[in-house]
Backbone as JSON, one array per atom type, in Angstrom:
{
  "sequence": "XXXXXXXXXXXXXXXXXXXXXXXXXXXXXXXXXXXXXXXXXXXXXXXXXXXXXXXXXXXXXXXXXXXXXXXXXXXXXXXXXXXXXXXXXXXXXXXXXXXXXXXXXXXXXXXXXXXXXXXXXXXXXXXXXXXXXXXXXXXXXXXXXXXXXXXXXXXXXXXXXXXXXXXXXXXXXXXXXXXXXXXXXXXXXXXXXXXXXXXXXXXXXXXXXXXXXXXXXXXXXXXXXX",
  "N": [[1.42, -43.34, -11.59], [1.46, -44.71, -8.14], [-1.27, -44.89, -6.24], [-1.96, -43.15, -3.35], [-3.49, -44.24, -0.04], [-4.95, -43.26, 3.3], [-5.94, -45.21, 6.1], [-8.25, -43.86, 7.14], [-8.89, -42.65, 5.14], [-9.71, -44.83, 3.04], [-11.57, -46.07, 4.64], [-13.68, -43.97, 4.61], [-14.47, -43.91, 1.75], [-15.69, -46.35, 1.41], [-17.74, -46.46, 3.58], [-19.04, -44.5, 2.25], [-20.32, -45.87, -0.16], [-21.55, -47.53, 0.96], [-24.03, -46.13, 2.28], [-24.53, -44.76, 0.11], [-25.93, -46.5, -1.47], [-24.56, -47.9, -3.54], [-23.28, -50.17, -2.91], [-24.54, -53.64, -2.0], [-25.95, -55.06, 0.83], [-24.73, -57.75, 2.75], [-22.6, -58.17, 0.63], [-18.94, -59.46, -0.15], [-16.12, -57.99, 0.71], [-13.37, -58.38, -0.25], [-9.9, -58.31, 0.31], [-7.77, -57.93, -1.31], [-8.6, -56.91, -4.1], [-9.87, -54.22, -3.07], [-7.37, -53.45, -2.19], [-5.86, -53.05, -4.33], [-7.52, -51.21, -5.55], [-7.05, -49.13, -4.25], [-4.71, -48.73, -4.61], [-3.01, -49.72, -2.57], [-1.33, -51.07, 0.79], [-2.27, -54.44, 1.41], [-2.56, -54.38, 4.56], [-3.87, -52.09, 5.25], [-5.74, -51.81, 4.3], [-7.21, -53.73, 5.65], [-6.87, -52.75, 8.49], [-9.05, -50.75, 7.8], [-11.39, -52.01, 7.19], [-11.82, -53.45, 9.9], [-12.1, -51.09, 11.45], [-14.27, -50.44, 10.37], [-15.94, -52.61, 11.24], [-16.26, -51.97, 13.58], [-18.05, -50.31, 13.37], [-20.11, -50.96, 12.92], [-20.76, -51.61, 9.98], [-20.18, -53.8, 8.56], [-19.37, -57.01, 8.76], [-16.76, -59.33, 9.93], [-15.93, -61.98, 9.35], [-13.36, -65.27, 10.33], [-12.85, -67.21, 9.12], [-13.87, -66.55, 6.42], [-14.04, -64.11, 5.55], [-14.27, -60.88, 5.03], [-17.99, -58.69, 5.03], [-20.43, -56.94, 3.82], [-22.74, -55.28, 6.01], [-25.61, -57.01, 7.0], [-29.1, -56.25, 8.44], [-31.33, -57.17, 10.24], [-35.03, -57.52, 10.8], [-35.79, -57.12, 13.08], [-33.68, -55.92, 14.29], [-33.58, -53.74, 12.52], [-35.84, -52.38, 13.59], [-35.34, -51.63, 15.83], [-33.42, -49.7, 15.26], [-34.61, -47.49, 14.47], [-36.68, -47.01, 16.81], [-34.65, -46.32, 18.65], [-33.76, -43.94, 17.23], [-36.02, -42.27, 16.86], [-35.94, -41.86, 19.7], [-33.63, -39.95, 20.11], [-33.93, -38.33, 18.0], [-36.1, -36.73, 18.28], [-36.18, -34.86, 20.48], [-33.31, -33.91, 19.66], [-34.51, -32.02, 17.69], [-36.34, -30.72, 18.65], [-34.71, -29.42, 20.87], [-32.24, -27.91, 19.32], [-34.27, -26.54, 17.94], [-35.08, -24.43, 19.84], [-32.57, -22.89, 19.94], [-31.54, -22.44, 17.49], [-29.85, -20.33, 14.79], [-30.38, -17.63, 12.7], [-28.47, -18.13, 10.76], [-27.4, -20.56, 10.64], [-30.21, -21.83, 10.03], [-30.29, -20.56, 7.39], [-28.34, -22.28, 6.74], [-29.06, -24.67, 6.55], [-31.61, -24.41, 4.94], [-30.41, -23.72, 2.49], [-28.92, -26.66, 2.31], [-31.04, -28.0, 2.06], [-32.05, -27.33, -0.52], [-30.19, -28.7, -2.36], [-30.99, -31.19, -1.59], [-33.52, -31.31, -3.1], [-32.84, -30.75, -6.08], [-31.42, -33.23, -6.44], [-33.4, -35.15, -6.12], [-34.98, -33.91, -8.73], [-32.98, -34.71, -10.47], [-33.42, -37.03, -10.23], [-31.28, -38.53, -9.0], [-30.5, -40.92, -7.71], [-28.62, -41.78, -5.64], [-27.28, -39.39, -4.97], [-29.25, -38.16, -3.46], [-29.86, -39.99, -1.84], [-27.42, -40.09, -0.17], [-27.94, -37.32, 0.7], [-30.31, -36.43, 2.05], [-30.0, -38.03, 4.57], [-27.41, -36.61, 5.1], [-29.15, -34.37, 6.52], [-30.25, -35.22, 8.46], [-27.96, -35.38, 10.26], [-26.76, -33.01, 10.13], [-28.12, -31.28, 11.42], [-27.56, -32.43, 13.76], [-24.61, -31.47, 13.82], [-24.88, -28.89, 13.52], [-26.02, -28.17, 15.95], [-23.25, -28.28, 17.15], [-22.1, -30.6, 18.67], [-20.5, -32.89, 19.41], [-20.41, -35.86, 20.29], [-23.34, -36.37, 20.03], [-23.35, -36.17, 17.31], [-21.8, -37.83, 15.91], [-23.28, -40.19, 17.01], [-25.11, -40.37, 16.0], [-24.83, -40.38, 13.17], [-23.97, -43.24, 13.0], [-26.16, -44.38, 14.08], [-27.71, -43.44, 11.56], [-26.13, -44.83, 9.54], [-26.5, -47.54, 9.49], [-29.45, -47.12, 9.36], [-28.97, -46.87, 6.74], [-28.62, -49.34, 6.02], [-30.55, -50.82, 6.69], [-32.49, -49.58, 4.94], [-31.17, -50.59, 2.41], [-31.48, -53.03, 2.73], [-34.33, -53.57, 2.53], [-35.92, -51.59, 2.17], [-38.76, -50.71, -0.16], [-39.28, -50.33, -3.92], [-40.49, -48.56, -4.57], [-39.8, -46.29, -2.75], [-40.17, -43.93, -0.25], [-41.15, -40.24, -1.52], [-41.39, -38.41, -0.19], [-39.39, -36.81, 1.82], [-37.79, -34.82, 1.27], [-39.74, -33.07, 0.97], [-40.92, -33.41, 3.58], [-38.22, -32.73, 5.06], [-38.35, -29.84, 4.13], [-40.35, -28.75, 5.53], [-39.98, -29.08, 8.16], [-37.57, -27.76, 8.52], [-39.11, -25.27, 7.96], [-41.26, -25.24, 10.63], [-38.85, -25.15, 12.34], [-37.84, -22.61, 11.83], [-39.79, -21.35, 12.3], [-39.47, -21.48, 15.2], [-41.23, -23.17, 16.72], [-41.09, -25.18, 18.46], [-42.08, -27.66, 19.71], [-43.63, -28.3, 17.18], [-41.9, -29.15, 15.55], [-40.5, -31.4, 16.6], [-42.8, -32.98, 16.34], [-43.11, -33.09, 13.64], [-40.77, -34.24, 13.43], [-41.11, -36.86, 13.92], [-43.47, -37.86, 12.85], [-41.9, -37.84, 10.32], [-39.74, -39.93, 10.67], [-41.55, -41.98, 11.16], [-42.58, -42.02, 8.53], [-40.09, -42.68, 7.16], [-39.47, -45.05, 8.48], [-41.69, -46.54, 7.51], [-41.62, -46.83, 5.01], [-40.01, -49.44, 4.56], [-40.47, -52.69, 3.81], [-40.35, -54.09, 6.11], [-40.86, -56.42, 6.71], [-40.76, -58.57, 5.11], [-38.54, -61.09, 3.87], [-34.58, -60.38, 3.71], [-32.74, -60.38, 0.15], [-30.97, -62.99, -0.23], [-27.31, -63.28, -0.24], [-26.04, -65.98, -0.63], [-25.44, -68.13, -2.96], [-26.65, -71.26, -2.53], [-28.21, -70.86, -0.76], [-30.05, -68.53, -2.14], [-30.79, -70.02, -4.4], [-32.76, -72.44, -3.62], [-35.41, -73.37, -3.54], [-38.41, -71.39, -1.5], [-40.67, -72.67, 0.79], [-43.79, -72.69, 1.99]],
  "CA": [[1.91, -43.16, -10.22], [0.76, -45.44, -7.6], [-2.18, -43.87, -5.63], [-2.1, -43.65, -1.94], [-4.47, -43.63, 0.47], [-5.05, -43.34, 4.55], [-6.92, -46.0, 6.15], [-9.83, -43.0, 7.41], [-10.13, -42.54, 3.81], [-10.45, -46.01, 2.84], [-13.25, -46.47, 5.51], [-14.54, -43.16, 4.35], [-14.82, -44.46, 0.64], [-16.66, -47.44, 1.62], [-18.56, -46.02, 4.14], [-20.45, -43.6, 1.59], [-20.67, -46.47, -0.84], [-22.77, -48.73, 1.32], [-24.46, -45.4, 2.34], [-25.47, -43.96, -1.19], [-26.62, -47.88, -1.97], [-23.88, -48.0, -4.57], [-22.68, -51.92, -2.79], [-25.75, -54.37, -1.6], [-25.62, -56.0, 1.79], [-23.84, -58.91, 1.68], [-21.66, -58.02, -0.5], [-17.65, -59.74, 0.16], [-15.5, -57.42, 0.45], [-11.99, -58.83, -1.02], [-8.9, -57.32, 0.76], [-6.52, -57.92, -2.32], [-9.43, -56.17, -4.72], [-9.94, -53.24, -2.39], [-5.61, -53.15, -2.15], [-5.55, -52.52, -5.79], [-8.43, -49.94, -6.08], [-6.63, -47.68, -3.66], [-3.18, -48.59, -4.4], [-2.07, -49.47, -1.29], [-1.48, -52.66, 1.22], [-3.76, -55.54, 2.32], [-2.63, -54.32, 5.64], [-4.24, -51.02, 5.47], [-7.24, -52.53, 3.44], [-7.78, -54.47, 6.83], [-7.14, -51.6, 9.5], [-10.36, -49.97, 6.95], [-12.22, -52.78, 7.6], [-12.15, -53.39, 11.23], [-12.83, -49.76, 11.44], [-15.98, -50.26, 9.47], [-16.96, -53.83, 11.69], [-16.62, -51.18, 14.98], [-19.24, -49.54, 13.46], [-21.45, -52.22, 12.27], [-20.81, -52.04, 8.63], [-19.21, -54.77, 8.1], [-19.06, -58.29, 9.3], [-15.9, -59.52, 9.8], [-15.43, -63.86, 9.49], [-12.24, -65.75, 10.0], [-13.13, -68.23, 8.06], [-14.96, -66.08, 5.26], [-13.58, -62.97, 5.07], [-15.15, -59.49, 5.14], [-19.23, -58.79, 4.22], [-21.27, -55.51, 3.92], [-23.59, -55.89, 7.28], [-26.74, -56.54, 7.0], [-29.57, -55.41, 9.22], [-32.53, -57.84, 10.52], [-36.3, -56.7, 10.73], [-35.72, -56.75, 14.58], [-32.24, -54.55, 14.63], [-34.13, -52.51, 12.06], [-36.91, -51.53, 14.18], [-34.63, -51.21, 17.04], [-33.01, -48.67, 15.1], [-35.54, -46.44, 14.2], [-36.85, -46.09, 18.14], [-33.49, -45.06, 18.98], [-33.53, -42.54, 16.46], [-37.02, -41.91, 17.46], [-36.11, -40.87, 20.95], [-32.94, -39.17, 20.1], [-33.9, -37.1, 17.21], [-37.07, -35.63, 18.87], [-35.19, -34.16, 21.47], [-32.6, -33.46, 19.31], [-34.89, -30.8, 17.16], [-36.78, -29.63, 19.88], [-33.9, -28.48, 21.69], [-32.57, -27.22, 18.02], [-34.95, -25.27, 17.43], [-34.99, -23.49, 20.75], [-31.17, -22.14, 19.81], [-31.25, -22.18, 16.06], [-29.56, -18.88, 14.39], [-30.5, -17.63, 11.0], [-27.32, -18.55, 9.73], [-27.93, -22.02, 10.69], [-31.71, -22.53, 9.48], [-29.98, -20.48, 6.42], [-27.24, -23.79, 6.24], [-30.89, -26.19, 6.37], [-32.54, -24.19, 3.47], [-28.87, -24.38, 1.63], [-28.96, -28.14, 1.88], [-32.69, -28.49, 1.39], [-31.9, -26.9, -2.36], [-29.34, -29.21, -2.81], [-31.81, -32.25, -1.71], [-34.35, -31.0, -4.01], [-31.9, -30.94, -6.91], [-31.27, -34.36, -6.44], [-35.02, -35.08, -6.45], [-35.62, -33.9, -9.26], [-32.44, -34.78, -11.2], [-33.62, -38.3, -10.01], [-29.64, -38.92, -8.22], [-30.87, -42.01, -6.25], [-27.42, -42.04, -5.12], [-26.68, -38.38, -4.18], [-30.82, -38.14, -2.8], [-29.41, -41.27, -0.27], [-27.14, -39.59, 1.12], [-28.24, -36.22, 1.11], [-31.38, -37.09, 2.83], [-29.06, -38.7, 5.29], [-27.14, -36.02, 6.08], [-30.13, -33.63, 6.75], [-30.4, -35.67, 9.87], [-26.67, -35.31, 10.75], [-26.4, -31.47, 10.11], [-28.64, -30.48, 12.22], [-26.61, -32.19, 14.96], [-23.24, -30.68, 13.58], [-25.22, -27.43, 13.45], [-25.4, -28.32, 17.74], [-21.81, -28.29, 17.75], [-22.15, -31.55, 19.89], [-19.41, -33.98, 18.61], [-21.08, -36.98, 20.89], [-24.37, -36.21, 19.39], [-23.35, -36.02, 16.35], [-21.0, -39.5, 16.17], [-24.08, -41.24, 17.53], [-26.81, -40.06, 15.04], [-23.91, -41.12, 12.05], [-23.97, -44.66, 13.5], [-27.26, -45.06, 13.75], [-27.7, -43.16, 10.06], [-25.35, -45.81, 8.57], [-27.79, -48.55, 10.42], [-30.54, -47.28, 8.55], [-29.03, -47.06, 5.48], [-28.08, -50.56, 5.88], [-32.48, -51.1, 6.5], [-32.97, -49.09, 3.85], [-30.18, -51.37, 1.11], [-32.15, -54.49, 3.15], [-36.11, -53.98, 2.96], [-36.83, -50.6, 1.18], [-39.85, -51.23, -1.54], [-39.05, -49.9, -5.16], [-41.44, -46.96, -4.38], [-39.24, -45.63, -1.36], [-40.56, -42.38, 0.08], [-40.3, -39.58, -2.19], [-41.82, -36.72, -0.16], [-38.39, -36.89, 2.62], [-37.48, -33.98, 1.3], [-40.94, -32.34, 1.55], [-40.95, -33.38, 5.24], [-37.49, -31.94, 5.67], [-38.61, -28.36, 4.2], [-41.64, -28.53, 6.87], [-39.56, -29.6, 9.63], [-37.01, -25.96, 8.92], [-40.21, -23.87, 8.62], [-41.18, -25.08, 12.0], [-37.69, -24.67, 13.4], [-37.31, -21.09, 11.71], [-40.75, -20.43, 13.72], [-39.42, -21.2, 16.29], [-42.28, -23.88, 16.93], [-40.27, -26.63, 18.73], [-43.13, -28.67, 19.53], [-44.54, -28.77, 15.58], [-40.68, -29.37, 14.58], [-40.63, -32.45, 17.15], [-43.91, -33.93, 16.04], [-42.79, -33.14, 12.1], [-39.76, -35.26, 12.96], [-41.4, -38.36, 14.47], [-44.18, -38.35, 11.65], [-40.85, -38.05, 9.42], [-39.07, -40.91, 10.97], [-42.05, -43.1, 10.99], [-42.8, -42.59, 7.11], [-39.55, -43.54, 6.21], [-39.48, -46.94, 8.75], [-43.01, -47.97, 6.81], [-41.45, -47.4, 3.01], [-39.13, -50.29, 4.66], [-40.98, -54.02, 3.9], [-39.32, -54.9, 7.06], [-42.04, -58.31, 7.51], [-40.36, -59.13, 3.46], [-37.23, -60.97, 3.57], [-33.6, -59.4, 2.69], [-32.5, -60.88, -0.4], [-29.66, -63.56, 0.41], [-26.27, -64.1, -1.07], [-25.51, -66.94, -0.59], [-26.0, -68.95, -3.98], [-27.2, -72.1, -2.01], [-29.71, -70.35, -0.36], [-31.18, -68.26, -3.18], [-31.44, -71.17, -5.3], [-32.94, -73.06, -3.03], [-37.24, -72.43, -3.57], [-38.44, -71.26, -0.02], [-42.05, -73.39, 0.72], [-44.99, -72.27, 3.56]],
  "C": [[0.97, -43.88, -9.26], [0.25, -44.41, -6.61], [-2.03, -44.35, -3.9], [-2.87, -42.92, -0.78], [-4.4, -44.08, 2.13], [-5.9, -44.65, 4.86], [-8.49, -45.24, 6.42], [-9.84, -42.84, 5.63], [-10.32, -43.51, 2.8], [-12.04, -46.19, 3.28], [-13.8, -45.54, 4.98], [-15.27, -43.84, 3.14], [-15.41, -45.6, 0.75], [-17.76, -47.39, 2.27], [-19.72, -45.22, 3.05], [-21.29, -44.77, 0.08], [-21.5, -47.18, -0.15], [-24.21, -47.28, 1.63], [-25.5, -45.05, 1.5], [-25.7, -45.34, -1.61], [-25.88, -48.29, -3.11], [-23.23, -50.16, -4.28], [-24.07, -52.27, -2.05], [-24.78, -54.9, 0.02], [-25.63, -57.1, 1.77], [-22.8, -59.22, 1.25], [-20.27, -58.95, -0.08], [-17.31, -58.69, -0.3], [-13.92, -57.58, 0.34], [-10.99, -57.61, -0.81], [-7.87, -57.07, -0.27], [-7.12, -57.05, -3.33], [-9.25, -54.49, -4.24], [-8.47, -52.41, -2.71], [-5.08, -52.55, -3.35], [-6.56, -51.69, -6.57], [-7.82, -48.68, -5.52], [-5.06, -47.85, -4.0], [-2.76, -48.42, -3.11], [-2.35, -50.74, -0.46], [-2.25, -53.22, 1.42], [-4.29, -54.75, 3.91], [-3.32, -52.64, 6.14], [-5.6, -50.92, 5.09], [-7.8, -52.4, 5.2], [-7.73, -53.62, 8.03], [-8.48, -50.81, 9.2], [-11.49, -50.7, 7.67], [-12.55, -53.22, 9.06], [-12.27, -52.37, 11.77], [-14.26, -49.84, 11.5], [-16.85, -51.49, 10.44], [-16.79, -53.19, 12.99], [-18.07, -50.69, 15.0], [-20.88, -49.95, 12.86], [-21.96, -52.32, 11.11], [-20.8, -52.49, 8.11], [-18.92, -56.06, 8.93], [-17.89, -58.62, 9.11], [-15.64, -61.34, 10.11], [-13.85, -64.67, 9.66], [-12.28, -66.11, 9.22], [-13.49, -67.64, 6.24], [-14.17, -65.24, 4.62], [-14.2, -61.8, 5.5], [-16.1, -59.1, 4.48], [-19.4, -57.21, 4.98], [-22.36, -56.2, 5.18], [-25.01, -55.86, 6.4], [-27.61, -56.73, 8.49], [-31.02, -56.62, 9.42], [-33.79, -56.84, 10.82], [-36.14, -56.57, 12.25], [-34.96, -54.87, 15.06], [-32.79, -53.38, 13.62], [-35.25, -51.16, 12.59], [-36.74, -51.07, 15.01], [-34.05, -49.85, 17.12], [-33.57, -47.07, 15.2], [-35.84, -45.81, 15.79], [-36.21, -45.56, 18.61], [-33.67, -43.96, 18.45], [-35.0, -41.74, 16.87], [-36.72, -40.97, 19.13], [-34.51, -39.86, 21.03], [-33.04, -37.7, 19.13], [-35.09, -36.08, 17.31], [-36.59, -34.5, 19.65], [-34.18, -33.15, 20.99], [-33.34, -31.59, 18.6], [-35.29, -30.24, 17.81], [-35.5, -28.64, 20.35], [-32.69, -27.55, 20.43], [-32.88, -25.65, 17.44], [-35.38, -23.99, 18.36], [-33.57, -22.12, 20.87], [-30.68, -21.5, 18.48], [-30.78, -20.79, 15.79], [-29.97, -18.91, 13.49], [-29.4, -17.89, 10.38], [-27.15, -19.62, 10.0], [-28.94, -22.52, 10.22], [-31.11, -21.7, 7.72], [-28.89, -22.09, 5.37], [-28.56, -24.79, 5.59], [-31.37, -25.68, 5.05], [-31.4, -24.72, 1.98], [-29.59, -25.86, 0.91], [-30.9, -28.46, 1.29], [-32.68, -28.5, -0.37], [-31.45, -27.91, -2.73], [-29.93, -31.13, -3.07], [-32.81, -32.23, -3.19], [-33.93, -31.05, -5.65], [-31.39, -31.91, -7.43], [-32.1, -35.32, -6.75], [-35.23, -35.29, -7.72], [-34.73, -33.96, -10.49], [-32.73, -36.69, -11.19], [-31.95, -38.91, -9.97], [-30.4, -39.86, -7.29], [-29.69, -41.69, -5.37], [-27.19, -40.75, -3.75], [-28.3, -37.9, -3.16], [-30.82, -38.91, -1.56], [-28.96, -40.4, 0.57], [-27.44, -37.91, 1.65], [-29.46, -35.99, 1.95], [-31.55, -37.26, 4.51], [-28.7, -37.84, 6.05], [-27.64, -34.47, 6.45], [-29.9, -33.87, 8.11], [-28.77, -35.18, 10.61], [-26.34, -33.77, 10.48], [-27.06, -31.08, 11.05], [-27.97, -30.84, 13.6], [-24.96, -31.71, 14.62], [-23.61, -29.54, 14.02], [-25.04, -26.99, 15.11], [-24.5, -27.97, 18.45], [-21.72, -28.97, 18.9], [-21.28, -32.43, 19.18], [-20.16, -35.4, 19.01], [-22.12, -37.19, 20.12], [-24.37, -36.61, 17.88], [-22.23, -37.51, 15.58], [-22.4, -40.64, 16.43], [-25.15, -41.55, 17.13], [-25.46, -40.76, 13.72], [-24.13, -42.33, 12.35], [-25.55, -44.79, 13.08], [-28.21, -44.42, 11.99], [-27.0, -44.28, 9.1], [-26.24, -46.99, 8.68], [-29.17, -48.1, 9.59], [-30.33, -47.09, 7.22], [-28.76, -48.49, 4.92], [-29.67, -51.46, 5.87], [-32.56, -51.31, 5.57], [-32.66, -50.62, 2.42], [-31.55, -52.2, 1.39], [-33.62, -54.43, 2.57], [-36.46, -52.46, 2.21], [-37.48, -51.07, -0.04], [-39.3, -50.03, -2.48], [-39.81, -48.54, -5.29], [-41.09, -46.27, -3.1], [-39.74, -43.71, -1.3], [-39.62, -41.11, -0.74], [-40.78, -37.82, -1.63], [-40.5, -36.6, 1.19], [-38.5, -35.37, 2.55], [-38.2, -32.81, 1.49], [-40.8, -32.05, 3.24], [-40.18, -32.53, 5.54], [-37.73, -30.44, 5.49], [-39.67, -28.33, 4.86], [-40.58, -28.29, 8.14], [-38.32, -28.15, 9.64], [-37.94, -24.8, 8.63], [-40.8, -23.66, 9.95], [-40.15, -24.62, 12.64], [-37.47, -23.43, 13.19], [-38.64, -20.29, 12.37], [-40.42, -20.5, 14.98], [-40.39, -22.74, 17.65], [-41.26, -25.01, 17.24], [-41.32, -27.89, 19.02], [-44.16, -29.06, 18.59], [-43.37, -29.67, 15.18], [-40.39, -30.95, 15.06], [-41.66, -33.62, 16.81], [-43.75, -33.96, 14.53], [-42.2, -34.42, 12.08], [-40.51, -36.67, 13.39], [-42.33, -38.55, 13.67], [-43.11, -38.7, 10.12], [-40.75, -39.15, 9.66], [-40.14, -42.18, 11.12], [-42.47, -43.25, 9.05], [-41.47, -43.25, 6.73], [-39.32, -45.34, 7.09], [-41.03, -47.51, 8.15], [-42.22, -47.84, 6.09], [-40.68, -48.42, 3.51], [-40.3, -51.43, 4.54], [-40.13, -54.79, 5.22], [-39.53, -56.33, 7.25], [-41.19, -58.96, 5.81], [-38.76, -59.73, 3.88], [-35.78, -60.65, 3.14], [-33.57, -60.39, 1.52], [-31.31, -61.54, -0.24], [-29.08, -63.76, -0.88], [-25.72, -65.16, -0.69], [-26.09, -68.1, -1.73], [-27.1, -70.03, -3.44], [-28.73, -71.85, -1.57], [-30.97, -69.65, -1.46], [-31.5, -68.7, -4.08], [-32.22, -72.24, -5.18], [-34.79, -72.17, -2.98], [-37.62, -72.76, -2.07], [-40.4, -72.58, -0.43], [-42.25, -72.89, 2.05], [-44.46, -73.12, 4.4]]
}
């Protein structure tokens, strides 16, 4: 039976694949390929995809076609200060409202990180990691907030694909069980300075000064010289 699918859950299904690092940046993404993974038209392929190049997933070429984005050492570092001055704020004010049945949701997921850890899930460790950061603004019940930290979460997982070293930070999940013992004290100004020592370990594990690796045959066959 032919399978059929929405275009939100096209974009979704691609979205968590560049996400959990399962596709490289780069990548082509082939509308006739795609059409016959979901069972269903080009023309719904391509509503997916200009979805996904709204949100800076995805390059979109006439000429070319459709690529996984990638992320320069500039727009990478750009990213991070955003997130820097939104997600301070964000816990502070957090952790001034938090309920126990909200810092109970954080310990939840913390397990579930940890689990991942130590089942060594690169995949499900990506994005669970990920959406540590993005629960706690769901937990807000801010829709804006929480749309605008996803974006720039997809943006650093798009860093991450680009410039993370082979020894990518493995205490995250450490940090994050610090950063809900501060917030279940109550301590908004430990939980604020947790997160911005967070958010700068994981922009070092990035080699951002290291080149991405290019696809483009020409180019990576091509020996670079000083």
């Amino acid at each position: 039976m032919e399978r059929t699918s929405t275009t939100a859950t096209i974009a979704q299904a691609l979205t968590d694949a560049i996400v959990e690092r399962r596709v490289q940046p780069g990548a082509k993404l082939v509308e006739q390929t795609l059409a016959a993974h979901f069972g269903v038209s080009r023309t719904l392929v391509r509503q997916a995809l200009h979805q996904l190049a709204q949100q800076r997933l995805v390059t979109l070429s006439p000429a070319r076609g459709a690529f996984v984005a990638t992320l320069s050492p500039q727009e990478a570092r750009q990213v991070f200060a955003v997130r820097r001055m939104l997600e301070l704020e964000m816990v502070r004010a957090f952790t001034l409202q938090a309920t126990p049945r909200q810092i109970a949701t954080l310990r939840a997921h913390l397990q579930q990180e940890q689990s991942a850890v130590a089942d060594r899930d690169a995949a499900g460790r990506t994005r669970l990691l990920a959406d540590f950061h993005a629960l706690i603004a769901q937990l807000m019940d801010n829709a804006v907030l929480a749309q605008v930290l996803q974006d720039l979460l997809a943006r650093s997982a798009i860093a991450a694909l680009s410039f993370q070293s082979a020894h990518a930070a493995e205490h995250s999940s450490e940090e994050h069980g610090a950063l809900v013992e501060a917030i279940a004290a109550r301590d908004a100004e430990r939980a604020a300075r947790l997160m911005g020592e967070h958010l700068d370990h994981v922009e070092a594990s990035l080699q951002l000064d290291r080149p991405a690796p290019s696809h483009d045959m020409s180019t990576a066959l091509t020996r670079q010289t000083a």
